[in-house]
C-alpha positions, 0 to 999 in steps of 0.5 A: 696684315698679311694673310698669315696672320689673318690665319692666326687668329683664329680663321680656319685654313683650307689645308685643315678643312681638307686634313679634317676630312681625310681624316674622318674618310680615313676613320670611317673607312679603316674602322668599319670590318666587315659583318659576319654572318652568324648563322641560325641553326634552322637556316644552316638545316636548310642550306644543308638539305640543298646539298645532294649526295655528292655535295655531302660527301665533299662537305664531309670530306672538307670538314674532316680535312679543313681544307681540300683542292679539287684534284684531291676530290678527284683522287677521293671520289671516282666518276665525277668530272673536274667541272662538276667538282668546280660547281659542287665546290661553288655551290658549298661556298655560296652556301658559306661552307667554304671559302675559295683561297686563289683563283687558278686550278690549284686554288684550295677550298677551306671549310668555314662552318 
């Protein structure tokens, strides 16, 4: 008997062992999405009173718009650096009030909440 037909019948071939475990790796990984985080209404009361003045003003700004860069924070509120406007915009996203959308000086900020 050649080793063809010891496969025939009925033997499990190496190739389908490992088919079969891709397959379930392939399962497993496309199927999970990743959780998202619902919010307690007490939790939010609470990041939000972490927020300082400044920070309320950008979170209300970005509400209203949807969206915002930083040079736009800087052309609607006057006396604050462009580094400041990074870390309150930082800071808002650790938070999940935004979400960063690109990774250069013209990345904008969406409101998530």
């Amino acid at each position: 008997m050649s080793e063809s037909e010891k496969k025939q019948e009925g033997g499990v071939s190496v190739w389908s062992i490992i088919l079969a475990f891709f397959f379930v790796l392939f399962l497993i990984f496309f199927s999970r999405k990743k959780p998202f985080r619902k919010r307690e209404p007490l939790e939010k009361e609470k990041e939000f009173s972490e927020l300082n003045e400044r920070q309320r003003g950008i979170l209300e700004l970005l509400s209203s718009k949807g969206e915002i860069t930083v040079e736009q924070l800087m052309g609607d509120i006057k006396g604050v650096t462009e580094r400041t406007f990074r870390r309150d915009m930082k800071k808002l996203e650790q938070l999940g009030f935004s979400k960063k959308q690109g990774n250069t000086k013209g990345s904008k900020y969406i409101y998530t909440n």
